[in-house]
Backbone of each chain as ProteinMPNN parsed JSONL, in Angstrom:
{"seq_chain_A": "XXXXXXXXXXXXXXXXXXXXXXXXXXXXXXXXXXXXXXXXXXXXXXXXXXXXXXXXXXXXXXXXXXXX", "coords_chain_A": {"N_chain_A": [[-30.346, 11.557, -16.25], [-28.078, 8.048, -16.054], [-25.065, 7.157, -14.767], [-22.367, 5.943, -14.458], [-20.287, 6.024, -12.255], [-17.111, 5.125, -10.584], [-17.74, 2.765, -10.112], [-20.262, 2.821, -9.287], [-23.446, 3.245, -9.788], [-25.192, 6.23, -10.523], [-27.773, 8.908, -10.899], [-27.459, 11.593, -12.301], [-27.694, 15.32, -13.497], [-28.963, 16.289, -17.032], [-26.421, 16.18, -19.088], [-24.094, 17.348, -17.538], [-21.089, 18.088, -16.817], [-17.144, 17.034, -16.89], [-16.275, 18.055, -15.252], [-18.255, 19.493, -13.358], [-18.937, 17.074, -12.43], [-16.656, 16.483, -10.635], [-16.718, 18.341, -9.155], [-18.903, 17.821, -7.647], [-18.728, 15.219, -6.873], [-16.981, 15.653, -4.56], [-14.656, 15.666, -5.3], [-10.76, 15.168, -3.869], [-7.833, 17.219, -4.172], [-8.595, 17.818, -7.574], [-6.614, 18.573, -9.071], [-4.758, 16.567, -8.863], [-5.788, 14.471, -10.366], [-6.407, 11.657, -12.729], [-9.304, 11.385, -15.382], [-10.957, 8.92, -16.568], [-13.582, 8.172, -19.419], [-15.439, 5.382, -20.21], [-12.935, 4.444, -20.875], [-11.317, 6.023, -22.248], [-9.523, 8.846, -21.517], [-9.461, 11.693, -20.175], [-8.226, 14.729, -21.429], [-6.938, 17.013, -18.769], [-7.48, 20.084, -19.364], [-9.624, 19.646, -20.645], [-11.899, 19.05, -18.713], [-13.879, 20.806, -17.998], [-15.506, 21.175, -20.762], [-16.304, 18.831, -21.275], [-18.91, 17.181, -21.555], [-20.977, 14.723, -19.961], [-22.914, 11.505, -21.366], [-25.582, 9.786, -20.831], [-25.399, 6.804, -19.528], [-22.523, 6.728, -19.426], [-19.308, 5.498, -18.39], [-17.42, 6.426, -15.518], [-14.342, 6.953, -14.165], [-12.436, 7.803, -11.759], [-8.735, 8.435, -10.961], [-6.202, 8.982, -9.36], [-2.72, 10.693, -9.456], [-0.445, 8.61, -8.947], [2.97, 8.95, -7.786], [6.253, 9.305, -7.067], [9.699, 9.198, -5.705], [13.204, 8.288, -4.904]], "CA_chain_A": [[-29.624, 10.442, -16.875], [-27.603, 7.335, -15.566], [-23.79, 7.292, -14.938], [-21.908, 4.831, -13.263], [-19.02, 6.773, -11.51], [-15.99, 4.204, -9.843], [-18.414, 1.388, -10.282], [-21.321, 3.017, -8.352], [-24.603, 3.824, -10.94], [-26.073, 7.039, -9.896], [-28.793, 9.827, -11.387], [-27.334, 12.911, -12.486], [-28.467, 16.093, -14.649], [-28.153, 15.831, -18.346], [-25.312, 17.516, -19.602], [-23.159, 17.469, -16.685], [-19.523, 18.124, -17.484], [-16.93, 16.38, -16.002], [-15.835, 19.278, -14.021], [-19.252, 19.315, -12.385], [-19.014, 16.009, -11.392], [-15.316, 16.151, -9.889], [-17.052, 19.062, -7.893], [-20.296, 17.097, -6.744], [-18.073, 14.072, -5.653], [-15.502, 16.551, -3.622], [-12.709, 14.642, -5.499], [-9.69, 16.27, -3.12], [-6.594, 17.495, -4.977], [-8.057, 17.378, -8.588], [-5.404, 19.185, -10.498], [-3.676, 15.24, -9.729], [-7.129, 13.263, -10.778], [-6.746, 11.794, -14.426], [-10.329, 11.175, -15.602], [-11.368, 8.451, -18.018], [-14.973, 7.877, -19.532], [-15.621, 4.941, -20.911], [-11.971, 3.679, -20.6], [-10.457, 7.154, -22.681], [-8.708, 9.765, -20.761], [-10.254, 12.993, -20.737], [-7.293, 15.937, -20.531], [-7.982, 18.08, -17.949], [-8.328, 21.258, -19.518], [-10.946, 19.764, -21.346], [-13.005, 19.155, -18.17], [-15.225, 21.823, -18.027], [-16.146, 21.195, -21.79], [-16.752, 17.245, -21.815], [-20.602, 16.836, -20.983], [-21.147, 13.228, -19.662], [-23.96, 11.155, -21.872], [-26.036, 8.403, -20.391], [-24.766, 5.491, -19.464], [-21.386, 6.659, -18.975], [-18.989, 4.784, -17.423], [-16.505, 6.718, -15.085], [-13.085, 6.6, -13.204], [-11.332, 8.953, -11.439], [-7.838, 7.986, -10.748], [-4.922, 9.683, -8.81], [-1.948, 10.078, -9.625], [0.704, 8.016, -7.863], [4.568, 8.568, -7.841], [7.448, 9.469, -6.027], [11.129, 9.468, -6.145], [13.698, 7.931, -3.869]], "C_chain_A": [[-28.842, 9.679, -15.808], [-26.521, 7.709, -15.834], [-23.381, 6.475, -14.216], [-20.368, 5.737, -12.986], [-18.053, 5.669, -10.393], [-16.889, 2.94, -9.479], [-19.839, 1.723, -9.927], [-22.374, 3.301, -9.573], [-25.49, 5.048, -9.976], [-26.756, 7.929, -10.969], [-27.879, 11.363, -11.556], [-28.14, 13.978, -13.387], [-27.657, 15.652, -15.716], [-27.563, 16.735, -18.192], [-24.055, 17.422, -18.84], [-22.097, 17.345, -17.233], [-18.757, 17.445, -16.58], [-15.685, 16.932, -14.85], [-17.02, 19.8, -13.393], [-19.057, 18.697, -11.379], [-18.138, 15.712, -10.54], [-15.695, 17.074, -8.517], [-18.134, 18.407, -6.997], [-19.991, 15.534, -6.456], [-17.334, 14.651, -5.185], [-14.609, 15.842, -3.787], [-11.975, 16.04, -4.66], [-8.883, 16.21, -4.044], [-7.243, 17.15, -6.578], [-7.404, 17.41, -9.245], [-4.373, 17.663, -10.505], [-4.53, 14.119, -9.453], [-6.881, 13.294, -12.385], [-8.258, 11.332, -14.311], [-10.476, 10.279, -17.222], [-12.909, 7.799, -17.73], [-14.96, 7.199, -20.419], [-14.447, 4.218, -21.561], [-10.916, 4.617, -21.72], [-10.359, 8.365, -21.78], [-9.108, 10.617, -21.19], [-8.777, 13.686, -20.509], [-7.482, 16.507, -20.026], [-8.175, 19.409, -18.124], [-9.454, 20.701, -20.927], [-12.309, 19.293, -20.337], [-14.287, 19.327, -17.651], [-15.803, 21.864, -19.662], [-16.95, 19.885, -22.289], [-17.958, 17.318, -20.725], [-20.548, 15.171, -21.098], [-22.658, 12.663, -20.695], [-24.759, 9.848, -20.903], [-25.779, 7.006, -20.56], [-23.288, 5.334, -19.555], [-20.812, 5.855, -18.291], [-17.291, 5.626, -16.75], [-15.823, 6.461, -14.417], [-12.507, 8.022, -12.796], [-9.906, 8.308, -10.664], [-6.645, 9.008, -10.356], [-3.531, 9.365, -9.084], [-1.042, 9.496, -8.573], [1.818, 8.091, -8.392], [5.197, 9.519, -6.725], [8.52, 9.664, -6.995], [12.059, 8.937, -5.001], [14.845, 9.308, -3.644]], "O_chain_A": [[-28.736, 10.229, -14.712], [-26.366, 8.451, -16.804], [-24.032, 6.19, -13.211], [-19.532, 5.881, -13.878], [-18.553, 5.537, -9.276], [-16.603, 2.22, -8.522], [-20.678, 0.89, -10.27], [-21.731, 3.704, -10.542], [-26.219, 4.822, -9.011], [-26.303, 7.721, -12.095], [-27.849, 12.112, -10.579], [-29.152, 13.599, -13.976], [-26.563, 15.09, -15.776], [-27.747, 17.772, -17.555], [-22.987, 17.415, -19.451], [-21.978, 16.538, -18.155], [-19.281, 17.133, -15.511], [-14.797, 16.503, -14.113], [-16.74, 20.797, -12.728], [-18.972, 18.989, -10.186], [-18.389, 14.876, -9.672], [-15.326, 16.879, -7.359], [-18.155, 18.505, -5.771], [-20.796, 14.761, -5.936], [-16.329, 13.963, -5.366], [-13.84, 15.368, -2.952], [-12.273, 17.234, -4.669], [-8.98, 15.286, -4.852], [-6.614, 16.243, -7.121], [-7.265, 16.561, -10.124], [-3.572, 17.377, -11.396], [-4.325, 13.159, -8.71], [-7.005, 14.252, -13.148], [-8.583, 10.884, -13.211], [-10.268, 10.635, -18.382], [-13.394, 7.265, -16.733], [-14.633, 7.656, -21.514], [-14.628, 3.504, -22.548], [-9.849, 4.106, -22.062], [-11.431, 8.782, -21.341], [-9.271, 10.726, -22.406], [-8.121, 13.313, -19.536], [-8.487, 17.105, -20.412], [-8.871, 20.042, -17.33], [-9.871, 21.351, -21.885], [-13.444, 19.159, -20.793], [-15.216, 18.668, -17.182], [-16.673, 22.722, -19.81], [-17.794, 19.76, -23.177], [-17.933, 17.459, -19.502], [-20.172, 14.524, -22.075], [-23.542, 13.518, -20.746], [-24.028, 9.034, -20.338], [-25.935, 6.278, -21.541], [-22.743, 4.242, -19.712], [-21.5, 5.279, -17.448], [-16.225, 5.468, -17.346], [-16.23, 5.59, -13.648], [-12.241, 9.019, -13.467], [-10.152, 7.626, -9.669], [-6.255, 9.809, -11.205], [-3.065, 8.227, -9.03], [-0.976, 9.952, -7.432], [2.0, 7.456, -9.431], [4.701, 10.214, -5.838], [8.577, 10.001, -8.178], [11.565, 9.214, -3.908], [15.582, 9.343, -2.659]]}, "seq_chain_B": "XXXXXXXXXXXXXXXXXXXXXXXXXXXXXXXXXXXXXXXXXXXXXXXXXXXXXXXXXXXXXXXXXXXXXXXXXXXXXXXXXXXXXXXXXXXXXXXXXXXXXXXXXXXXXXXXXXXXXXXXXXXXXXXXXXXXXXXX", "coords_chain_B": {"N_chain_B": [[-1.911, -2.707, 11.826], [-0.918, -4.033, 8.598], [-1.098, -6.895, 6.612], [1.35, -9.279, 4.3], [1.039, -11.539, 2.648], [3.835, -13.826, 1.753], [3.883, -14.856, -0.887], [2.737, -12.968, -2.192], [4.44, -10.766, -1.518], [7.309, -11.745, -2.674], [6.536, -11.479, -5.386], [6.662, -8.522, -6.022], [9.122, -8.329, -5.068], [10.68, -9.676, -7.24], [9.423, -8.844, -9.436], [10.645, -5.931, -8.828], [13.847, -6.479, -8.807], [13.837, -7.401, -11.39], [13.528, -4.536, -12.758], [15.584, -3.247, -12.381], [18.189, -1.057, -12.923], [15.996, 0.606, -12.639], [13.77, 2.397, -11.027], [10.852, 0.296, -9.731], [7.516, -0.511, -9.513], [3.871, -0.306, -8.547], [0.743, -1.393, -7.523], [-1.472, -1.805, -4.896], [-3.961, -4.221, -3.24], [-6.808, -5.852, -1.445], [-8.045, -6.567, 1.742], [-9.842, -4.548, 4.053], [-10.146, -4.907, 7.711], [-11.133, -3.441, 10.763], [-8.507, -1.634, 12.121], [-6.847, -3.108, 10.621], [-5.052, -3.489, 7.678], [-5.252, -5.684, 4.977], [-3.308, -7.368, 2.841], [-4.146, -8.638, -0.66], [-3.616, -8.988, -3.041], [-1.036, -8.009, -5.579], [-0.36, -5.304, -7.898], [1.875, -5.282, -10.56], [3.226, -2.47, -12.094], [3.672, -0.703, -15.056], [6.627, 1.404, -14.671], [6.524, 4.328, -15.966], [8.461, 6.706, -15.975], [10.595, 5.727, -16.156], [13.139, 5.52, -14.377], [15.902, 6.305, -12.219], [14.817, 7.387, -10.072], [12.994, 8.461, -9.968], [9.194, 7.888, -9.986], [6.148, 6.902, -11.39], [3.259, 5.705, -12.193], [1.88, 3.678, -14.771], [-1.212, 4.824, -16.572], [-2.777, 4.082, -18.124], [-2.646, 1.047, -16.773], [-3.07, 1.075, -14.125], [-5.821, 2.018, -14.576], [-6.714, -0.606, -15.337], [-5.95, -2.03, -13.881], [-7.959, -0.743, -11.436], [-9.931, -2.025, -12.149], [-9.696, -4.773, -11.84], [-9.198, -5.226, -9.537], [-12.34, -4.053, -8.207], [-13.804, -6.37, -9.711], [-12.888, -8.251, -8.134], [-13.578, -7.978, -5.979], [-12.35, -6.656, -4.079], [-10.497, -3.924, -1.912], [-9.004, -0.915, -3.352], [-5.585, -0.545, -1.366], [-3.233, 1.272, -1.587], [-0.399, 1.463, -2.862], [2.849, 0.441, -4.251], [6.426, 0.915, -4.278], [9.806, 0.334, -5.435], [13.549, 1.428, -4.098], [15.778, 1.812, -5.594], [18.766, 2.18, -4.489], [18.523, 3.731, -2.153], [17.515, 4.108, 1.436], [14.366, 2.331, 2.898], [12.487, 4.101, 3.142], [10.158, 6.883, 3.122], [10.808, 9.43, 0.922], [11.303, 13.001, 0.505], [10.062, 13.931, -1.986], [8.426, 11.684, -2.389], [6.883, 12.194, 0.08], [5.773, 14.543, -1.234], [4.11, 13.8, -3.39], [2.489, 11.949, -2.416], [-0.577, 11.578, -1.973], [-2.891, 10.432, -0.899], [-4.461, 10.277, 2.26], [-5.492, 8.264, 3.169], [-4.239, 5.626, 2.322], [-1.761, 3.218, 1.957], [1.77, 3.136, 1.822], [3.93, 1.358, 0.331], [7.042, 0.769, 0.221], [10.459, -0.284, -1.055], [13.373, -1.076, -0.391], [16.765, -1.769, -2.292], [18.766, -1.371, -1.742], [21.016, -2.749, 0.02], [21.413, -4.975, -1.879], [21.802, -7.704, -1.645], [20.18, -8.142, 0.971], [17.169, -7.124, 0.696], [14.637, -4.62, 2.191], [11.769, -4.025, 2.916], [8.978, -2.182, 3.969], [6.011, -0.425, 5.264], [3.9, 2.588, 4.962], [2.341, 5.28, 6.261], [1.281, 8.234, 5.301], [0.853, 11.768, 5.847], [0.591, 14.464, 4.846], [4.019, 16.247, 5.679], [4.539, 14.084, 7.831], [5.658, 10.985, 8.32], [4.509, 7.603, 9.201], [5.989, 4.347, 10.391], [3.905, 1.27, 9.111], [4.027, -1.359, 10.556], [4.38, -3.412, 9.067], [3.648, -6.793, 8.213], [5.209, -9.834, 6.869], [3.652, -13.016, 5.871]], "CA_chain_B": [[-1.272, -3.347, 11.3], [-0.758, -4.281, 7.623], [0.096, -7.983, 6.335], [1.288, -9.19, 3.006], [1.448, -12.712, 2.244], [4.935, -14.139, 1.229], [3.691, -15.277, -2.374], [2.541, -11.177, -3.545], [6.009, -10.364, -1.479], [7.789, -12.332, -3.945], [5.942, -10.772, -7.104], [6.933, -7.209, -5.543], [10.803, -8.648, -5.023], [11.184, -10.414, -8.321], [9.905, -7.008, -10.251], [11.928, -4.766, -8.693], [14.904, -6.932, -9.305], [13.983, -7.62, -12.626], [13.225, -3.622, -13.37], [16.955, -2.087, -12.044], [18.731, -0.284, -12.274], [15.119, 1.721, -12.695], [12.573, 1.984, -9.892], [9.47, -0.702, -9.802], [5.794, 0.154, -9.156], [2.203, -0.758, -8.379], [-0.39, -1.322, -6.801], [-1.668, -3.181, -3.273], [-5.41, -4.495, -2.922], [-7.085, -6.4, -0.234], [-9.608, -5.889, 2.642], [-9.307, -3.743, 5.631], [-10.669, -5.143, 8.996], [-11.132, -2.322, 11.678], [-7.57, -0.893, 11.578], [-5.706, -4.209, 9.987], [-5.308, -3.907, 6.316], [-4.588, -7.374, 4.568], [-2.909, -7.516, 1.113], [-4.233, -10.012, -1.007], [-3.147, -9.03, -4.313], [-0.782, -6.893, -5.505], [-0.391, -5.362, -9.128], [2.774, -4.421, -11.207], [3.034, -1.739, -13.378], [5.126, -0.479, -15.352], [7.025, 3.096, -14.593], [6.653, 5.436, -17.221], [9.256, 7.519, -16.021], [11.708, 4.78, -16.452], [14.128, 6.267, -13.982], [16.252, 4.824, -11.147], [14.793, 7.921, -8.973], [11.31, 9.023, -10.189], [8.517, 6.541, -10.958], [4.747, 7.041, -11.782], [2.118, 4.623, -12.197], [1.446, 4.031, -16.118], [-2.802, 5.553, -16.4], [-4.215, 2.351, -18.676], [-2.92, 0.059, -16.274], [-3.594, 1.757, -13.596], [-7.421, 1.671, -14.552], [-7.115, -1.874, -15.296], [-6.035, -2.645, -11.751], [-8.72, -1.004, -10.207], [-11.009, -2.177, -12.343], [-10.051, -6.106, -11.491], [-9.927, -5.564, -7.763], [-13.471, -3.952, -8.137], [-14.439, -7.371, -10.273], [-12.191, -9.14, -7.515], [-14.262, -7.419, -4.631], [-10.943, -6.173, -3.362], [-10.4, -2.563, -2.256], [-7.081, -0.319, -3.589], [-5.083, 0.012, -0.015], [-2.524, 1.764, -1.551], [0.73, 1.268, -3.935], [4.298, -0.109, -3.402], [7.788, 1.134, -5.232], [11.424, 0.455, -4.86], [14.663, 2.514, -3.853], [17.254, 0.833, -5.946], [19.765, 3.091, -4.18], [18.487, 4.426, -0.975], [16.623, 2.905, 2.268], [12.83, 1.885, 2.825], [11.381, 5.007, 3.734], [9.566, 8.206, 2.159], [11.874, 10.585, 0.25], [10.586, 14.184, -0.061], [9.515, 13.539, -3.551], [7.32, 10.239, -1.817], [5.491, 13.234, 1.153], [5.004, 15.517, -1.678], [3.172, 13.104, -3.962], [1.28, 10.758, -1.293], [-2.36, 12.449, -1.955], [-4.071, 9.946, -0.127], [-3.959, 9.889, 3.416], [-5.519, 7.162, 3.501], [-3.287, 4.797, 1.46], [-0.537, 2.536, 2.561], [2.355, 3.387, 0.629], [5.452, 0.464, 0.577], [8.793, 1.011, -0.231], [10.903, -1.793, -1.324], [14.995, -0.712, -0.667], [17.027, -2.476, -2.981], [20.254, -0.469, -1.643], [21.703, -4.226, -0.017], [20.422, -5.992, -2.654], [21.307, -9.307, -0.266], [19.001, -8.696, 1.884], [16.339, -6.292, 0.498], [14.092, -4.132, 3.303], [10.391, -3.483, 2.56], [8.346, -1.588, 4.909], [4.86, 0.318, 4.74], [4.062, 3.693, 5.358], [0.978, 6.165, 6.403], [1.978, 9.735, 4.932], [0.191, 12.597, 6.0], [1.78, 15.704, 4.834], [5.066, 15.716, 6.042], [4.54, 12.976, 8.452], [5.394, 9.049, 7.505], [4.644, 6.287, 10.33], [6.039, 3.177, 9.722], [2.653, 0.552, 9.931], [4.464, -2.418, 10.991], [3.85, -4.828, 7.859], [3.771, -8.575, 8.813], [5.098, -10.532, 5.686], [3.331, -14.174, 6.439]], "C_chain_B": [[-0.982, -3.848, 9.603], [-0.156, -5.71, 7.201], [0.35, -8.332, 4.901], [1.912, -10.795, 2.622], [2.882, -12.758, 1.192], [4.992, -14.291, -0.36], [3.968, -14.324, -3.011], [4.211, -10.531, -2.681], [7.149, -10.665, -2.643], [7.502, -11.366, -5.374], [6.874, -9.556, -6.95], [8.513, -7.511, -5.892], [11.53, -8.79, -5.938], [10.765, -9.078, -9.3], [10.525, -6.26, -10.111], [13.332, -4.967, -9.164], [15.081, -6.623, -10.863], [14.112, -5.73, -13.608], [14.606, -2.412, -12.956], [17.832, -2.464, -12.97], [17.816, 1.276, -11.902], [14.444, 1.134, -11.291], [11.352, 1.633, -10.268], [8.56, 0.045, -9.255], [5.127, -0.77, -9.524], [1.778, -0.731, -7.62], [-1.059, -2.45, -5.687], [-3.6, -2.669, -3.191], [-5.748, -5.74, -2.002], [-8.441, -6.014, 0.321], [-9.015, -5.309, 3.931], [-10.845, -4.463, 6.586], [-10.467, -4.23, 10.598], [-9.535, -1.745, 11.531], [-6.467, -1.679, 10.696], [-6.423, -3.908, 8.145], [-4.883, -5.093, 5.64], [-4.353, -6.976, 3.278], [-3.515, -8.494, 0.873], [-3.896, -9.981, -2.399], [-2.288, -7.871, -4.767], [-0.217, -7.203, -7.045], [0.827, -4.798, -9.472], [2.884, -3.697, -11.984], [4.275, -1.246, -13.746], [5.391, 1.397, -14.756], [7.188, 3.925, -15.478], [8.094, 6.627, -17.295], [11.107, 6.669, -16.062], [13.28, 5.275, -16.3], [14.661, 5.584, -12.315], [15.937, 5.84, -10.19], [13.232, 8.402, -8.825], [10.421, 7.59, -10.258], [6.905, 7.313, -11.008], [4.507, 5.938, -12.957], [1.608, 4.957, -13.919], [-0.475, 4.205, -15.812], [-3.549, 4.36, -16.703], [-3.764, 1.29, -17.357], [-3.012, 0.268, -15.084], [-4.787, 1.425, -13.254], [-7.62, 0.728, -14.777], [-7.534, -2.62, -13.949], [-7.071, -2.392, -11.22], [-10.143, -2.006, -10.995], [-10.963, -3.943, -12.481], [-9.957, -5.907, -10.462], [-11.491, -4.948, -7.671], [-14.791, -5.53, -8.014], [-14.227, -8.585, -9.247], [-12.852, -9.207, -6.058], [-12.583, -7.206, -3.771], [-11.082, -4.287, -3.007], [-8.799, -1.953, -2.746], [-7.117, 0.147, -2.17], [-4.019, 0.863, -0.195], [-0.927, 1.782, -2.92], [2.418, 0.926, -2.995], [5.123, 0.807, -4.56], [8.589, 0.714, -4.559], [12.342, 1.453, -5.082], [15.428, 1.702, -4.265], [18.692, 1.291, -5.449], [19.729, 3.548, -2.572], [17.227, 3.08, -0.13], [14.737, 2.413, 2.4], [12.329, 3.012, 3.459], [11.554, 6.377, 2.705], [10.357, 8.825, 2.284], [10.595, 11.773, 0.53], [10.042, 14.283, -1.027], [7.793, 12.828, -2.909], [6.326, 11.156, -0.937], [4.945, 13.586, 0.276], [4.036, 14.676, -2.518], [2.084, 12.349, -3.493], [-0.08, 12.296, -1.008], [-3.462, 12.004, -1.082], [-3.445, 9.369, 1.136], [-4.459, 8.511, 3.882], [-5.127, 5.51, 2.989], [-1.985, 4.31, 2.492], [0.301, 2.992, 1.257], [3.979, 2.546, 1.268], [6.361, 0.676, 0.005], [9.873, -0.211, 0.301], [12.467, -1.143, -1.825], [15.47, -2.112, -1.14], [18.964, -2.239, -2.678], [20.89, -1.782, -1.257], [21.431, -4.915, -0.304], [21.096, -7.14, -2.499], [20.494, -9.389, 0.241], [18.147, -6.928, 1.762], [15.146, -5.586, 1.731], [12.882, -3.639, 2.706], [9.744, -3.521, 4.024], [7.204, -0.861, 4.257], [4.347, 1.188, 5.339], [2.915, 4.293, 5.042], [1.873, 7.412, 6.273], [0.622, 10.414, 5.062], [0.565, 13.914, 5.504], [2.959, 15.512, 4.638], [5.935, 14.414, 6.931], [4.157, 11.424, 7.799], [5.094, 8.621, 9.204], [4.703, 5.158, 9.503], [4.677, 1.937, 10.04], [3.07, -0.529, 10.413], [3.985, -3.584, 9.575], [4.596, -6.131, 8.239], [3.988, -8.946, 6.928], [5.033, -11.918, 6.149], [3.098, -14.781, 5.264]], "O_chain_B": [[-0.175, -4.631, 10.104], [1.054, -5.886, 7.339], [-0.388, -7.739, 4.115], [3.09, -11.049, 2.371], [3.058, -12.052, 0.2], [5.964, -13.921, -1.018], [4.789, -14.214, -3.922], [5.006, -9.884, -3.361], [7.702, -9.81, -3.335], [8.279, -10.755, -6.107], [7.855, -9.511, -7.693], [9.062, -6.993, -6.864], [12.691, -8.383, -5.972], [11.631, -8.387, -9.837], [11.115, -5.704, -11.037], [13.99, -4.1, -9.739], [15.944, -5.968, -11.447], [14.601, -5.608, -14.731], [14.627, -1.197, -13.15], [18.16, -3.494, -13.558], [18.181, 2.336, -11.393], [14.505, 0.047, -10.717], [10.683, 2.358, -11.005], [8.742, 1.083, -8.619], [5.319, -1.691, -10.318], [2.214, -0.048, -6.693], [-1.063, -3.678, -5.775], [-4.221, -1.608, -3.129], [-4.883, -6.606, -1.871], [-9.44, -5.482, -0.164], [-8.006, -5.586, 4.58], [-12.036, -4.503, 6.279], [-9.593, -4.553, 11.403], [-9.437, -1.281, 10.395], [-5.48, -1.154, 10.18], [-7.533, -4.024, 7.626], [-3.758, -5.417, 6.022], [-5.152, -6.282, 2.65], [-3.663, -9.36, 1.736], [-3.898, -11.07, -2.973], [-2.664, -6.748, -4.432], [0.171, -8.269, -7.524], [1.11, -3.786, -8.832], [2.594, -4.214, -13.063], [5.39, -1.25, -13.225], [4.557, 2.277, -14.54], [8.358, 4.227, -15.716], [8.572, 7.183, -18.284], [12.27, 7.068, -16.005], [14.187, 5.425, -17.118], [14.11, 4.778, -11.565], [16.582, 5.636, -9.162], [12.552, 8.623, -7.823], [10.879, 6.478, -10.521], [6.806, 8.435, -10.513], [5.083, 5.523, -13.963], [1.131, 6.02, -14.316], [-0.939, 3.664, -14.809], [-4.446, 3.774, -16.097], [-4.731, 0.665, -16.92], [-3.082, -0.871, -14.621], [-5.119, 0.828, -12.23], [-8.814, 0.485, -14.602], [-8.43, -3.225, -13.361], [-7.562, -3.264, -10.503], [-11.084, -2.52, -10.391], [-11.884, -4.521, -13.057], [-10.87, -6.518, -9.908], [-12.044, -5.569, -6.763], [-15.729, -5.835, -7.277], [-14.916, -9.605, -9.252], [-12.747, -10.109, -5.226], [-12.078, -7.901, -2.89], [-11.677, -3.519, -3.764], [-7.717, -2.49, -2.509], [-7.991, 0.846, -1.658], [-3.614, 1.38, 0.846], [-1.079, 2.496, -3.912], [2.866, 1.071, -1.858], [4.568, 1.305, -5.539], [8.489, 0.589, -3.338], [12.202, 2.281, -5.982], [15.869, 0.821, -3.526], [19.698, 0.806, -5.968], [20.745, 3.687, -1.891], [16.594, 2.085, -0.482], [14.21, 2.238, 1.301], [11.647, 2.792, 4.46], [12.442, 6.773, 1.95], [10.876, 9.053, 3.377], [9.394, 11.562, 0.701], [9.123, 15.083, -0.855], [6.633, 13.239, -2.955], [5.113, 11.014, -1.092], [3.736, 13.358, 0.254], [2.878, 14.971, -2.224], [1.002, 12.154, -4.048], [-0.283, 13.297, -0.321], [-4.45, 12.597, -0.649], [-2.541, 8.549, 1.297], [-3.955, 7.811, 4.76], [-5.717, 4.479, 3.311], [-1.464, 4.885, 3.447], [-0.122, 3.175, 0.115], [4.773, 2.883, 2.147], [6.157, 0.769, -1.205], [10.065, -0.78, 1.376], [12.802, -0.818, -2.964], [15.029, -3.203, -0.779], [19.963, -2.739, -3.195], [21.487, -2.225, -2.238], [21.065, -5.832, 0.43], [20.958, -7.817, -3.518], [19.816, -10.416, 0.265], [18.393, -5.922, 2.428], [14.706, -6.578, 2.312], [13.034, -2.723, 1.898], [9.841, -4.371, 4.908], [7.197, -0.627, 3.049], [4.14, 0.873, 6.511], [2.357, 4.123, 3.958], [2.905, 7.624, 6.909], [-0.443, 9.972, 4.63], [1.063, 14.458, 6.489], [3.328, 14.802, 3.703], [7.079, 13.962, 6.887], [3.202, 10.907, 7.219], [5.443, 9.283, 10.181], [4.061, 4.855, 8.497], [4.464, 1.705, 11.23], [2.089, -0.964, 11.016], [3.125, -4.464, 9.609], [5.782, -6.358, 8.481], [3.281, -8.541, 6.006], [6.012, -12.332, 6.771], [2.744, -15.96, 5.238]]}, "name": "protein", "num_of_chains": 2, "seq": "XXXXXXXXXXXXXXXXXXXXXXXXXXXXXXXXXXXXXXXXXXXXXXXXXXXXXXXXXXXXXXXXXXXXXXXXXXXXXXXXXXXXXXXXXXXXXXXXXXXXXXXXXXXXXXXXXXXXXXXXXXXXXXXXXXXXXXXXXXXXXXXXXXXXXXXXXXXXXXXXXXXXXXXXXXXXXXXXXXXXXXXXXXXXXXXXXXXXXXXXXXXX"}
C-alpha cells in the first residue's frame, strides 16, 4: 500500500502500525513525536495498535517547548 | 549565519508584547544555503501552557504550520519564544527540550522591555552557540 509520510508518498506493507513506521523512519527521541494521520492525533500508547490504511496521510511532529 | 527580515521581526515583537505577562511561541521557516539559514516566514502560535515561564507549541497549529511551509516550499528551521523576565539565551528547561540539533532556536528577552534582545541559538545537549542572527 501507499502512504504519504511528511509529504513524501512511499510503498509500505499493509498493516503497518504506526510504531513500525516511527521505527523504519529512525524518528530520534520518539517518546516526544506526536503523530497525526490524516490530520487526528494518534496517542502514543496507541501506536503499536493503529495499523496505517492506504492512502494515509502522515505527520510526525516534535514537541517544542521550554521555559525561561 | 542566520537572517530574519525586519517585517517577520516585527510579527515575533508585536506577539510577544501582545501575549505578557505569558511567554510567546512559534515557529521559523525559510531556506538554508550551505551554512546560512534565511527566515522568510515565521508562524505564531499560541502557548498552551499559558505561563510566563513554560511554553509549548499548541499540536493543530503546529501541523498547520508545517503543512503551509511544505505548500510554501519553505523548510521548518526551527522555533522562536520569549523571556518576559529573563535574558535571550537557553534556560535549562530550553537544553533539556531542544530535540533537534539541527534547529535554530530564538529567544526573544522581553526583561528591558525598551529595548527588547532577540538572538538565535544551536543547542546540542548542554551546549548553546549563539548563531549571529542578522535582522535586515
Amino acid at each position: 500500500m501507499f502512504i504519504t509520510v511528511a509529504g513524501n508518498k512511499k510503498e509500505v506493507k499493509d498493516g503497518l502500525t504506526v510504531a513500525e513506521l516511527i521505527e523504519q523512519e529512525k524518528v530520534e527521541t520518539p517518546q516526544y513525536v506526536t503523530v497525526s494521520v490524516n490530520d487526528e492525533f494518534v496517542e502514543n500508547g496507541n501506536f503499536a495498535t493503529t495499523a496505517l490504511k492506504d492512502g494515509d496521510n502522515v505527520e510526525f511532529l516534535y514537541f517544542m517547548g521550554g521555559g525561561q | 549565519m542566520i537572517t530574519l527580515p525586519k517585517t517577520e521581526y516585527q510579527k515575533i515583537l508585536e506577539h510577544a508584547q501582545k501575549n505578557l505577562p505569558e511567554e510567546a511561541c512559534g515557529l521559523i521557516a525559510g531556506k538554508i544555503e550551505g551554512n546560512d539559514k534565511h527566515i522568510e516566514k515565521v508562524y505564531l502560535l499560541t502557548n498552551i501552557d499559558h505561563s510566563n515561564e513554560h511554553f509549548s507549541l499548541d499540536p493543530k497549529e503546529h501541523l498547520a504550520a508545517i503543512k503551509d511551509m511544505r505548500q510554501n516550499g519553505l523548510s521548518p528551521l526551527g522555533n522562536w519564544h520569549s523571556h518576559p523576565e529573563s535574558p535571550s539565551r537557553p534556560s535549562q528547561e530550553d537544553k533539556r527540550l531542544a530535540f533537534d540539533s539541527k534547529a535554530s532556536y530564538l529567544i526573544l528577552s522581553l526583561m528591558d522591555r525598551e529595548n527588547p534582545v532577540l538572538n538565535s541559538f544551536h543547542i546540542e545537549g548542554d551546549n548553546a552557540t549563539n548563531e549571529g542572527l542578522v535582522i535586515e
